[in-house]
N, C-alpha and C positions, 0 to 999 in steps of 0.2 A: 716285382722281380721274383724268378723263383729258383731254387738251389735244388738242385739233383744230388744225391748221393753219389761217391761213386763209383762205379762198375765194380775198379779194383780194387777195394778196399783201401786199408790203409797201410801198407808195406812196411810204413817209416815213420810211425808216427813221431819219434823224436828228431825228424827232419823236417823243418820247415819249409813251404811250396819255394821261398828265395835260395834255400840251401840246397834244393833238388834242383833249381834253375840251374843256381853256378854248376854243379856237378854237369849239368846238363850240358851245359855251354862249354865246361872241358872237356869232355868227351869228344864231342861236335869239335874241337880245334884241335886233340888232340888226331882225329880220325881222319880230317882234311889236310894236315901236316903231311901223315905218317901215307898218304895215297898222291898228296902231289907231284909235280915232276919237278916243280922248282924247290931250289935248295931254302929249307926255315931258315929263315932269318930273323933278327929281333929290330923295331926302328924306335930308339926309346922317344917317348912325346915328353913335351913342355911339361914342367912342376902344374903349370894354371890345367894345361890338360888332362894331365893325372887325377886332378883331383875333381874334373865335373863328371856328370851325370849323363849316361849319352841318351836316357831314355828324356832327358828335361832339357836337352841339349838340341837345337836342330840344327847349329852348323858347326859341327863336329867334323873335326879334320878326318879323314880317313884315313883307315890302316891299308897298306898297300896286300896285305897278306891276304888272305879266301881267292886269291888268283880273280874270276873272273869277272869284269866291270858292268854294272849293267846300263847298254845303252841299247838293248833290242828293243824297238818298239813292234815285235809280233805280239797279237793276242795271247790271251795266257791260256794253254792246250791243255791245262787242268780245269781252269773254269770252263771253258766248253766242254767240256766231256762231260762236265757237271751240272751243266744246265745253267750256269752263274748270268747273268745280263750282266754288259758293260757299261760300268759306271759312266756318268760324265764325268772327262778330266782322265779318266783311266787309259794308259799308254803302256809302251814299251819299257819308258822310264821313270813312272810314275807322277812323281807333281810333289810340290809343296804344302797340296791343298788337302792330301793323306795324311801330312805330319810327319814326311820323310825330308831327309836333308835335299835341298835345292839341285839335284842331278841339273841343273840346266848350267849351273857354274862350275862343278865339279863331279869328276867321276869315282861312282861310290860303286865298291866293290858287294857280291854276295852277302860273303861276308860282313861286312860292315854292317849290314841292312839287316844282317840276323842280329849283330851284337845289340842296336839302338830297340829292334825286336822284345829283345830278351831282356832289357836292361841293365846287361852288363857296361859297368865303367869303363872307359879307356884303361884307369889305373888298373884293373883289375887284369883285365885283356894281356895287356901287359904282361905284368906277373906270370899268366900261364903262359905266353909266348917265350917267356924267359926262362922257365924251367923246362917246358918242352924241348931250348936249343941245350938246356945242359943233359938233359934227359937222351938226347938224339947223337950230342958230341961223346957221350958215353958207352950208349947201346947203338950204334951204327948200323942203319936197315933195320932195327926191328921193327915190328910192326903192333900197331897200338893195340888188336884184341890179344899180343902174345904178351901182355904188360898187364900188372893191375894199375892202374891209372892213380889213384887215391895214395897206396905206396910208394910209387915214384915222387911225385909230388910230395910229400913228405920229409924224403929221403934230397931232396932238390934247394927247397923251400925253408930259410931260414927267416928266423925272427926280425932281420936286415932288412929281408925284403916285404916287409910290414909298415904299416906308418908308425904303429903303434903295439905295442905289446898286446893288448885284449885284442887286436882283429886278430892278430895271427895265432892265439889261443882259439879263438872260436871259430876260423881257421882248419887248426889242427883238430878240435873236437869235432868237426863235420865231417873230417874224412875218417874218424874212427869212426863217428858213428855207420859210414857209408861200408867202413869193414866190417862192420858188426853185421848190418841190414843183407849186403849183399851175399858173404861167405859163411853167416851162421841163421839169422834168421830166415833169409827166402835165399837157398841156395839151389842154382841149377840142376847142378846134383847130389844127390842126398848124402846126407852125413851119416856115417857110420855111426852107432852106437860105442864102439870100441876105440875109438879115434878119440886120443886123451889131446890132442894139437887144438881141438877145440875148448877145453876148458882153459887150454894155457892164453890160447889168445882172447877167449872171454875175460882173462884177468890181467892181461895186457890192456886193453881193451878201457876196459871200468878203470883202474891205474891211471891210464892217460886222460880220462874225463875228469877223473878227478881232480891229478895236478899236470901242467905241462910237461909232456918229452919231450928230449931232447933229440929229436929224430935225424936232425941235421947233421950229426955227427955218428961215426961210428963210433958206434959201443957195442957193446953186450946184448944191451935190451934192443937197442934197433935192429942186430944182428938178429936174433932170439923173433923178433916182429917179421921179418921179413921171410926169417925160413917159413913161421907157422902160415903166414899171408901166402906164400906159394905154394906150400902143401895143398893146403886146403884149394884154392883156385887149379891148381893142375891136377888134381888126382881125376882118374879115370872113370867113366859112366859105369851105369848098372854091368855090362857084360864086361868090363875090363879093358874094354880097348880106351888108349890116353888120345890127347886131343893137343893141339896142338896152340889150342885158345883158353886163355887165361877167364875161367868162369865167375866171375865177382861182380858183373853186373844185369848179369843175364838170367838171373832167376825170375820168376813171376811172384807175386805183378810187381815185384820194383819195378822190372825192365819196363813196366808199362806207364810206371808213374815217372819215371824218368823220361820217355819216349814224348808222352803227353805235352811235356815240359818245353820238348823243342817242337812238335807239333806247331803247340801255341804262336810259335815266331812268326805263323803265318798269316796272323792279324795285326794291323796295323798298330800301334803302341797308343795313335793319339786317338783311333776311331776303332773303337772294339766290335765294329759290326762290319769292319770290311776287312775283306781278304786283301794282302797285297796283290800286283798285277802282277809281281814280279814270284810268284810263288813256285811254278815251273821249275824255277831255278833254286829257291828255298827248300823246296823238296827234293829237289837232285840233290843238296850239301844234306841234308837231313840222311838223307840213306847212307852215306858213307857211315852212319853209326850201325848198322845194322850188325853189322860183324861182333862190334864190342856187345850189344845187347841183346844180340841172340835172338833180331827181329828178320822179318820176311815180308813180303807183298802181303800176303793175307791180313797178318797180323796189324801192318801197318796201314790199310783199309780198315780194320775191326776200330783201331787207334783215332782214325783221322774221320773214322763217322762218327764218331762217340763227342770228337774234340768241336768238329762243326754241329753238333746238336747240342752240344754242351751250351757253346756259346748262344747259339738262339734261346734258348731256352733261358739263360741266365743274366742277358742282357734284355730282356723285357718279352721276346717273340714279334718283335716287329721286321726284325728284316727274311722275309719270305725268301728270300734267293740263299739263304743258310736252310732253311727244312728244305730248298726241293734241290739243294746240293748232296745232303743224306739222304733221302730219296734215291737220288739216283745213283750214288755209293752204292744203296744195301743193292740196287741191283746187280752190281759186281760181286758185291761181297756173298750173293745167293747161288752165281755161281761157282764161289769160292768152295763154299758149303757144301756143294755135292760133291765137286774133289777130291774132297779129304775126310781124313778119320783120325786127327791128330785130335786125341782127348786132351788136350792144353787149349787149342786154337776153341775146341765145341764149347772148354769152359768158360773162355776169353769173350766170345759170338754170341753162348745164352745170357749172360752176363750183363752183358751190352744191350742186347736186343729187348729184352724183358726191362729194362727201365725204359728202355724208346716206347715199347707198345701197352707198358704201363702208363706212361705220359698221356699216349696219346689217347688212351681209352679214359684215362680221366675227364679228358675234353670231350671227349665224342663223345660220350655217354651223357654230358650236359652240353652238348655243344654252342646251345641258346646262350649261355653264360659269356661263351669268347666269341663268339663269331657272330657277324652282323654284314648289311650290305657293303658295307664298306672294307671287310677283310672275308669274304669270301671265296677266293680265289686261294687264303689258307688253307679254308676247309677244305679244299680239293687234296689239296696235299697232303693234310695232315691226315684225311682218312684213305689216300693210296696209301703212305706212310707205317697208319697200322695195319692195315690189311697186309702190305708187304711184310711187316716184319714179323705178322702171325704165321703169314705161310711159312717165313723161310724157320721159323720158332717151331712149327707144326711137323713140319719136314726132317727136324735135328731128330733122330730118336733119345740122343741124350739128355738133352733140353728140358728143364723143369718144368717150364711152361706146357710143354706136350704132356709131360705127368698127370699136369694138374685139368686136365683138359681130355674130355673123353674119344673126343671126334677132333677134328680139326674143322673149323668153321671155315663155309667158304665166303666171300666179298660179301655175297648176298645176306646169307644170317647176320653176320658183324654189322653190315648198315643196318638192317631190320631191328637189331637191336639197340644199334644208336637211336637212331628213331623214337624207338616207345620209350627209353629211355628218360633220353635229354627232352620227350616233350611230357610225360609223367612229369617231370622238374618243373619243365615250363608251367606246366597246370599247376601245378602245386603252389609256386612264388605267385603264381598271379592273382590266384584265391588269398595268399595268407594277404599282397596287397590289396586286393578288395574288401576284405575284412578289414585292414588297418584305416581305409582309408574312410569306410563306412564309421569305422567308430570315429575319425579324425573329422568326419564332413571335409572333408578335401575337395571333396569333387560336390560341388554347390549344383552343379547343372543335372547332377542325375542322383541328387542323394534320397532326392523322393522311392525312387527306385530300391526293391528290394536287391539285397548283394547277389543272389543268384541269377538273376536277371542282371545284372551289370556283370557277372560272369560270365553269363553265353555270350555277350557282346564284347568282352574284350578274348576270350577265348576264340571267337566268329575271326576278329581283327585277327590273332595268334595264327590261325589256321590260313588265313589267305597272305598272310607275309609270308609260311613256312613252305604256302607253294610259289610264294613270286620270288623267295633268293634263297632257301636251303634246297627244296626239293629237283632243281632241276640239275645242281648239282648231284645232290645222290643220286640220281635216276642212272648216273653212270655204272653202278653197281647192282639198285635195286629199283627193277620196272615200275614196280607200284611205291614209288617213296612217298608220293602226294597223298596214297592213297591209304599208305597206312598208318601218316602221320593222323590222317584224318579220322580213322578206326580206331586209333590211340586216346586222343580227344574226345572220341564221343564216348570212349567207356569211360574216362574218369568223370566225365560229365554226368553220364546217367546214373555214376554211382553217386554224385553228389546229388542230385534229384530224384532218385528213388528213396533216399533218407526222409528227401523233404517232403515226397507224396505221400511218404509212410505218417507223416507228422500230421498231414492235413484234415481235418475234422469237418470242416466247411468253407463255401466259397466265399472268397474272400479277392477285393483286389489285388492284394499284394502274391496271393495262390495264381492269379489268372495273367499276370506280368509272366510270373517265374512261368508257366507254363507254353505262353504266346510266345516266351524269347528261345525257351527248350526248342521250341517246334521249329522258331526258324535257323538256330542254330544247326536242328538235326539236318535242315533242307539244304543248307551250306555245305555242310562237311559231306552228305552224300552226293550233292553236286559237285565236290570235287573228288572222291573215292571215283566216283560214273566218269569224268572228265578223265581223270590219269591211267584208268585201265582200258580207256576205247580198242588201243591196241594190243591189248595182252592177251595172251594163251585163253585166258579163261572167261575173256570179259569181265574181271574185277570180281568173278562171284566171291571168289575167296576172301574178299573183304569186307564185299559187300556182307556177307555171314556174321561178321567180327560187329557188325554193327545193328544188334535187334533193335529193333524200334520202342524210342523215348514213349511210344505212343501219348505224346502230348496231349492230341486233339481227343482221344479219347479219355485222359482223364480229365481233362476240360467237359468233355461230352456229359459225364457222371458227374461231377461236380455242379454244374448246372443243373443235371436232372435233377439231384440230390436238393437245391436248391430252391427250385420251384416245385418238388412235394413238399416242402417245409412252407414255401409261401402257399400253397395253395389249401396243406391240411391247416394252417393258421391261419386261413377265409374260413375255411368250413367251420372249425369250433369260434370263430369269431361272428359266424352265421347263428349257428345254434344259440349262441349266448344272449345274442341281443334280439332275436327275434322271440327269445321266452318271454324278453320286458319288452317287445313293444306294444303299444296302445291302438295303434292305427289311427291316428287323430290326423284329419285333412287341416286341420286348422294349426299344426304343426308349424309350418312354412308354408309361403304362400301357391308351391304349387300344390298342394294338398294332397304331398304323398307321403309315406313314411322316410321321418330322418334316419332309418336304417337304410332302406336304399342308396340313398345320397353317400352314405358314408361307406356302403360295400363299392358302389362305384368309383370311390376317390380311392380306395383300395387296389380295387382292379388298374384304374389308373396306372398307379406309382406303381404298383408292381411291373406292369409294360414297363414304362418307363425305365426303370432300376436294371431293369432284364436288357434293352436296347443299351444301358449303360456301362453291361459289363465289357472289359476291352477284349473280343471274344471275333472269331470270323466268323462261326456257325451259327448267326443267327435264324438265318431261314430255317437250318435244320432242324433247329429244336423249338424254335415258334409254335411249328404246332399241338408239343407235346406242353407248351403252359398254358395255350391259350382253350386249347382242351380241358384242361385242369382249372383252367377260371371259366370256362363253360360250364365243365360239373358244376363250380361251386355258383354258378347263377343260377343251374337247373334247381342244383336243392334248395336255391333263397325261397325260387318260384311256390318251386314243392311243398317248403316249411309253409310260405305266405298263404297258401288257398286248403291246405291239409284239414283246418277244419272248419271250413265255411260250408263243406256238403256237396252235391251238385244238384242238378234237378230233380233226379229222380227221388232222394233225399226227402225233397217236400210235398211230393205226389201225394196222397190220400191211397190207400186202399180202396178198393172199388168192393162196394158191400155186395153182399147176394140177390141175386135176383129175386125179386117178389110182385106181385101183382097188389096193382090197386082195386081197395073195396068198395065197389060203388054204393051209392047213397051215404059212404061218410059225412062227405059234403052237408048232405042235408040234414042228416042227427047228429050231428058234432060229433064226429068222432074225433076231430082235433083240437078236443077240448082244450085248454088251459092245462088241466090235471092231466091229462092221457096225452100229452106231448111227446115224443122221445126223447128218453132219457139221453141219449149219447148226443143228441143235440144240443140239449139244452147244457151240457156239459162241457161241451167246448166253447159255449157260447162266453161262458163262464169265466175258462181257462185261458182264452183266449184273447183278450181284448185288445185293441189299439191302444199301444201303450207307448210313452216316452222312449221307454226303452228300447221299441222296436225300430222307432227311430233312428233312437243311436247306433242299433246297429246294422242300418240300412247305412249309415254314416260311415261305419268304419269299412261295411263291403264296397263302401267307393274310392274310398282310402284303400283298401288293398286293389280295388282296377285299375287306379290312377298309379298308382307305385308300379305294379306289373305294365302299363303303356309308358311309364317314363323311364322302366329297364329297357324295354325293347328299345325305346328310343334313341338312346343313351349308348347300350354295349353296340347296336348297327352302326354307327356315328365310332365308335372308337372304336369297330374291326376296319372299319372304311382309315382311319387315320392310322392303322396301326398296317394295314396294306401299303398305307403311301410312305413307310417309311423303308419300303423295301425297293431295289432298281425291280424294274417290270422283268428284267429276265430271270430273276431269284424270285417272284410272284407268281410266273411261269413255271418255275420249277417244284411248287406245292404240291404240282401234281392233283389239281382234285379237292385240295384244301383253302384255294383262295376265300372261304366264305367263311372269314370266322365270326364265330360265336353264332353259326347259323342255328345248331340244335338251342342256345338259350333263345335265342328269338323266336323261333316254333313256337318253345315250350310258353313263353310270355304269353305270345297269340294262344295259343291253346289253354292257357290258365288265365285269360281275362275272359275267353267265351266259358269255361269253366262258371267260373265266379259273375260275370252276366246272366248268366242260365240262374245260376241258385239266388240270386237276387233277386233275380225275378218272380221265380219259383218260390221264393222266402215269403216275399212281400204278396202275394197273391193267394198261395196255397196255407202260408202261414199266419204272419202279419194281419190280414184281411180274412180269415176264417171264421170271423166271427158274423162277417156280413158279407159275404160268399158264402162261403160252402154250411154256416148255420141258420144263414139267415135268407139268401136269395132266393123267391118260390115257395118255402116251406108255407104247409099249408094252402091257404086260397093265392093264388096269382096275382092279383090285384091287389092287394093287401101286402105283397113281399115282392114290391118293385127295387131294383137295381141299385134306386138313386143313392142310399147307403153306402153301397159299396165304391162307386161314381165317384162319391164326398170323399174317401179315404185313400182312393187307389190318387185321384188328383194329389190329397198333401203329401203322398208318396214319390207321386211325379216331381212337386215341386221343388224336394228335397233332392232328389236325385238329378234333375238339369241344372240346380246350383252347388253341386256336387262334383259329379263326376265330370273329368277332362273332356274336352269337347270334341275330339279326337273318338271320344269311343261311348259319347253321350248318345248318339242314335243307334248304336248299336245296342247298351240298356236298355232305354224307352221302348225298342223294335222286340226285346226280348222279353219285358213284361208285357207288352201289346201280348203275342204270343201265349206268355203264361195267362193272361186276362183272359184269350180266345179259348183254351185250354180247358180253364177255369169254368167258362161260360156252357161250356158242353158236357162239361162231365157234371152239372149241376144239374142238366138238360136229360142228360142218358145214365149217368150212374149216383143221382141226388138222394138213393135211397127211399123208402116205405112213407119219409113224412114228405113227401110231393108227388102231386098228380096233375096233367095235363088234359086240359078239354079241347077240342080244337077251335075251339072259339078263343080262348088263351093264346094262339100261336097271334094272333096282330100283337098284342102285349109284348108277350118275348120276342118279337120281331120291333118294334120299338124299342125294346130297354137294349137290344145287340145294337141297332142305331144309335145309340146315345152312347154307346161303349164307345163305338166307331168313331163318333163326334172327337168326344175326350183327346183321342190321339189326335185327330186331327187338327184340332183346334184353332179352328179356323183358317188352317193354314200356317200356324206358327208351331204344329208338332210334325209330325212324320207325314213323307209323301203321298199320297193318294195312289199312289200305283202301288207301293209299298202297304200300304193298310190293305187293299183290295186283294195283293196277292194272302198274306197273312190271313184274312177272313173268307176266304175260298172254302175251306172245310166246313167252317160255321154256316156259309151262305148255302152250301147243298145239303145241308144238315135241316135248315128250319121247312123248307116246305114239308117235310116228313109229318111235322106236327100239325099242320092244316089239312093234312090227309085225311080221308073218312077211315073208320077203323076196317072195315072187310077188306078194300082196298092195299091196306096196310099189310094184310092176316096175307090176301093172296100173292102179293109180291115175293111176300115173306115164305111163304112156301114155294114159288117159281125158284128165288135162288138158293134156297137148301135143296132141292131137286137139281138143280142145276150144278152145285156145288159138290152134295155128296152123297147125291141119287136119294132111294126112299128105301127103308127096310120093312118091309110089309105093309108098307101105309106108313110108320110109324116117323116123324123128321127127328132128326140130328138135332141136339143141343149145340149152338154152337160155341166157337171158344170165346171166353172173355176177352178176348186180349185184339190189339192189333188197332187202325187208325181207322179211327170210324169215314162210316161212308156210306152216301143212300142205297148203294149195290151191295155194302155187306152186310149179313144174316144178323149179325150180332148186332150190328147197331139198331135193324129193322126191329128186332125183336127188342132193346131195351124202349123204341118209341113204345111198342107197345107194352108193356110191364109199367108203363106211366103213364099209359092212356086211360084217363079217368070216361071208363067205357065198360058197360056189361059184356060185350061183344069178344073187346080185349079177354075182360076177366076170364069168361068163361073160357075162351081159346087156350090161352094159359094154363088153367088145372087141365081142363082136358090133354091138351100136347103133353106139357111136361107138368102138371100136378105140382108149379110154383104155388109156394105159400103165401097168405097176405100180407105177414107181418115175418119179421126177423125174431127169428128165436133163440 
């Protein structure tokens, strides 16, 4: 229940609301008396009747007096004007079922129905009917505004006609106080300063409060009362003209508290929410007071909207047929307002209207608070209600409310501002309940859930009830209600998540909820902003504006990114780290590769995984910006893995200078023991087949098999890491369906890498000591192969029990290679301590067949078409050395003539460099600089004055 201050302040405060009744109700009989045709009469009733209760009473004999009986059963032509619905049971005569006396046995007059109303007693009723007949057998025709009412009665009314001494003290103290209120405190017209009649009856006055007069009789002092009581009420207005109405209760706002008083009769006594039917007629006896209290139609509208809002409002606001009764009052009463310029009536109207449109803006500015599906059909009203009463408030220039107010709002601002209001409210209680309930675990089924995230979800809920039963009522006022309830929503929301984004440090699930449920809250509330404005002026831009974007997805976008350079920079220094301590041991595990690889791959793993497990939609999107970032970081394992194993070129030999062989060495020793070369005999030294060279043929298989079981492994998890995508987000990579294609490359390309310098290691290196120091040096026959044969085998052996089988023929095929390599540049660039006879060339054509064998091995190494392609170069290489030497000399100069012509005779040195070959010059010319031949020799100083030995 709620209590309204009210309008009129308090006039009387030392009048009680039952002592302003009675007063109320003698006015009211005295004003129906003094305007009947029928002569007053008195009918006295029973002792038993005297003394009940007529408002506790329901079969109260009737007074035959208020003249006229009610048995019209026409509609009542004030509730329809008023908009009222008719009850069931509501009639012409009302019912027993109101808590009115039984009309169907007896006929009950206006009157009557006002008194049980009002609560006056029969015994009471009485009383005033009995002094109004001594009052009327007195004063003959006069007429009740030319009377003070309060003094007659007085002057009428003896202690006799009391039950008892204290009523009719308290009695007589209500009608002094009613002389006091109505002639000195709120007098109609104003009291003179100089006018001593009022202090005498102020002391009159306080005298009789204090002890009983004796009013009944004439004296002195009732004489002395009575002159001052009509002084005062007859004297004349501001310009001097007199009047011919007795002013004592017609000042403001008595007259209004008084008015109120009989108003009220027009609700039923037993059911405070219904209007009588009979009130037509209630209201017809209500006006005969007009006269006494100085009221009019306007006034009495201002009165009777104030009294039907009173009542809703104070009886709880359930019965809606009292708001849309003042409703449709103030529309009368708005055109009252522009009528008139009576500054009494403006003060009476702002008065009034400023507690209505304060009311009502209390609600409507939270409206979520009162109204629901179920009283909807208020809301309607109660926001015509204010708006009506702002206009007609807007419209008064005198009006405080227009003061206080720069502009007058129209329908539309006033809803727009309910709106962000009462849903600002709404946001707010829903948040402070998700927080309460968060700490309470209330809610078991979604307490997992962050509170923000349980706030777009129940804000999402708030927004589509506010368009399925608030908005399509406001729509009547404001086009976009839906639209900017939902503008209103999304900014207190984004202010609540721009807090939280400002918080965020890293992604986290409880970051990527709040963010998933922002997103699709934002995609709700602008689906219905887009929805409500289809047919507006502007196609909703205007709200659409009010609503910048949560951009969710994009800080989801960053937040992931952010994410996966964190996983990804913590592979890389997780790379660096452990690939400083690893060993490369194949004997690690059994597939014989390094437990780093195993352990970046379980890596890489969980990282997909962890990544596919954030509750996110953009996975395709950003897929390929991690799987890129774990490509990097397998290209630099790669990179780290083979960084210093070398490549081929690594273990090439320099190719010494060109020099001629000295004939008859051979035959005087010149390759003595003692006169050996030194840099031969030197690597011979430095170089030996060692354990250790072993091991680390061991570990470069260990790093091929680790590079074949990354390839193997990240192809195998871009393929599993595709299937976990629908094929039209696969399609939509655009280009990038082939991940981890660059680490796969790089694999392939860093185990031919690393096969090359293995090869090259083990041949040019490893085996340098019986190669490249020992193959040929000196006499031929004497520095056969088979040395090297023995060594390159335990090298073989090591390496097909080694390396994966997967990339084992691709090794063996790559030392073949380095062997053929090997075998040639021992051939054409072996340096000063070897010389060739061509009688030698079956030898070296034998110990290349046994090379040959080696790989082949019977069929159990490398294919035969495979060796045969491999040995191509060496096979067009060896007829060279079975050449005769002039033969050799003339070829040799056809293709430097052919090649780079002749400069006066004189041929071109040519270049060192390039892939030997029986057509190129340079090769031609290194057979011969090792053709243990005078022919050779001398060709050689002469051409180019090559020396015999390195200097």
């Amino acid at each position: 229940m709620e209590s309204l201050p009210s309008p009129f302040g308090d006039p009387a405060p030392n009048l009680s609301d039952s002592e302003l009744r009675e007063t109320a109700y003698e006015i009211l009989v005295a004003a129906c008396r003094s305007t009947g045709s029928r002569p007053l009469t008195y009918i006295p009733q029973s002792p038993k009747s005297d003394r009940s209760s007529g408002a506790a009473t329901a079969g109260l004999t009737p007074s035959p007096s208020l003249h006229r009986s009610l048995t019209s059963t026409a509609a009542s032509k004030v509730k329809k004007a008023l908009g009222m619905k008719k009850r069931n049971g509501d009639g012409g005569g009302g019912g027993a079922s109101s808590g009115q006396p039984d009309r169907s046995k007896k006929s009950v007059t206006v009157g009557e129905l006002v008194r049980v109303q009002m609560r006056i007693s029969e015994q009471i009723d009485s009383r005033i009917r009995r002094a109004l007949l001594r009052i009327a057998s007195g004063q003959l025709g006069r007429r009740v505004e030319m009377m003070v009412l309060p003094l007659e009665l007085l002057q009428q009314l003896k202690a006799s006609d009391f039950p008892d001494q204290e009523e009719y003290e308290s009695w007589q103290r209500r009608n002094l106080k009613l002389l006091e209120a109505g002639l000195i405190l709120y007098p109609c017209v104003p009291l003179s300063k100089s006018d001593k009649s009022v202090q005498q009856l102020k002391q009159i006055i306080r005298s009789g409060l204090e002890r009983p007069l004796d009013t009944g009789k004439i004296t002195g002092e009732t004489q002395n009362l009575r002159s001052l009581v009509m002084s005062l009420a007859s004297r004349p207005n501001n310009n001097g003209i007199g009047s011919e109405t007795c002013h004592w209760a017609d000042g403001f706002p008595l007259n209004l508290r008084i008015y109120k008083m009989l108003l009220e009769s027009c609700f039923d006594v037993n059911d405070e929410l219904l209007i009588v039917e009979e009130v037509d007629e209630v209201l017809e006896l209500i006006k005969k007071t007009w006269p006494v209290l100085g009221m009019n139609q306007m006034i009495h509208n201002v009165c009777f909207l104030w009294v039907l809002f009173n009542r809703y409002v104070s009886t709880g606001q359930v019965e809606n047929d009292l708001l849309v009764a003042a409703h449709n009052l103030i529309l009368e009463i708005e055109n009252d307002a522009k009528e008139t310029n009576d500054p009494e009536y403006s003060k009476i109207l702002s008065s009034v209207l400023s507690l209505i449109v304060d009311w009502a803006e209390k609600r409507l500015l939270a409206y979520h608070d009162t109204f629901n599906i179920d009283n909807v059909e208020t809301l309607e009203t109660t926001v015509s209600l204010g708006i009506l009463v702002a206009k007609v408030l807007g419209e008064d220039t005198s009006s405080e409310y227009r003061r206080k107010k720069k502009h007058v709002d129209s329908g539309r601002d006033r809803v727009d501002t309910y709106i962000r209001s009462s849903l600002r409210m709404a946001f707010s209680q829903t948040k402070r309940m998700v927080e309460h309930s968060k700490k309470s675990k209330s809610r078991q089924n979604t307490s997992n859930l962050p509170a923000l995230a349980i706030l777009a979800e129940d804000i999402g809920h708030l927004a589509f009830n506010e368009k399925a039963i608030f908005s399509p009522v406001l729509k009547n006022w404001h086009p976009l209600a839906a639209g900017v309830a939902a503008a209103t929503l999304h900014s207190c929301y984004g202010t609540e998540l721009k807090k939280f984004v400002s918080g965020i440090t890293e992604l986290t699930p409880d970051a990527i909820r709040v963010l998933t449920a922002a997103d699709k809250l934002e995609k709700d509330l602008v689906q219905i902003a887009v929805q409500d404005a289809v047919d507006s002026e502007d196609g909703g831009k205007s709200v659409i504006r009010e609503m910048p974007p949560f951009e969710a997805e994009v800080v989801i976008g960053n937040l992931v990114k952010s994410w996966i350079k964190t996983r990804v920079d913590r592979l890389k220094e997780w790379i660096d780290r452990n690939l400083q301590q690893e060993v490369w041991n194949p004997k690690s595990n059994k597939l014989g590769i390094a437990p780093s690889a195993v352990d970046v791959l379980r890596m890489v793993d969980e990282t997909l995984e962890a990544f596919f497990l954030l509750p996110i939609l953009m996975h395709p999107v950003l897929l390929p910006e991690l799987t890129s970032g774990l490509d990097k970081c397998m290209q630099h394992y790669v990179s780290k893995a083979k960084s210093s194993c070398g490549s081929r070129n690594t273990f090439l030999p320099a190719l010494p200078a060109l020099t001629r062989c000295t004939v008859g060495s051979r035959l005087h020793g010149v390759f003595k023991k003692k006169e050996k070369p030194m840099v031969a005999s030197h690597r011979r030294k430095s170089h030996p087949a060692t354990s250790n060279d072993s091991a680390e043929i061991i570990q470069f298989c260990c790093r091929i098999n680790t590079l074949q079981f990354i390839r193997t492994e990240i192809e195998s998890s871009g393929r599993k890491t595709l299937n976990r995508l629908p094929d039209s987000e696969v399609a939509s990579l655009d280009g990038k369906g082939k991940i981890f294609e660059q680490s796969i490359g790089y694999c392939s390309k860093g185990i031919q890498q690393l096969s090359e310098a293995t090869a090259y290691k083990i041949v040019f290196h490893d085996l340098s000591n019986v190669l490249w120091d020992g193959l040929y040096v000196g006499e031929v026959p004497s520095s056969r192969i088979e040395p090297f044969l023995q060594e390159l085998e335990r090298c073989l052996e090591i390496i097909s029990s080694t390396v994966h089988d997967r990339v084992r023929t691709r090794v063996i095929s790559d030392i073949m290679r380095a062997s053929f390599d090997g075998f040639l540049l021992v051939l054409l660039a072996g340096g000063p301590s070897r010389g060739f006879t061509v009688q030698d060339s079956a030898a070296v054509e034998e110990d290349f067949k046994f090379l040959c064998d080696l790989f082949w091995s019977n069929g159990d190494g490398l294919p035969l078409d495979l060796i045969e392609k491999v040995s191509t170069t060496v096979k067009s290489i060896l007829p060279l050395l079975r050449t005769d030497t002039d033969s050799l000399i003339e070829r040799f100069k056809a293709v430097c003539l052919e090649n780079h012509g002749s400069d006066r005779g004189k041929l071109p040195l040519p270049p060192t460099s390039g892939p030997w070959s029986p057509t190129e010059p340079n090769t031609l010319l290194r057979v011969l600089c090792y053709r243990y031949d005078e022919s050779a020799t001398k060709f050689l100083k002469k051409s180019y004055n090559l020396p015999r030995k390195l200097t």
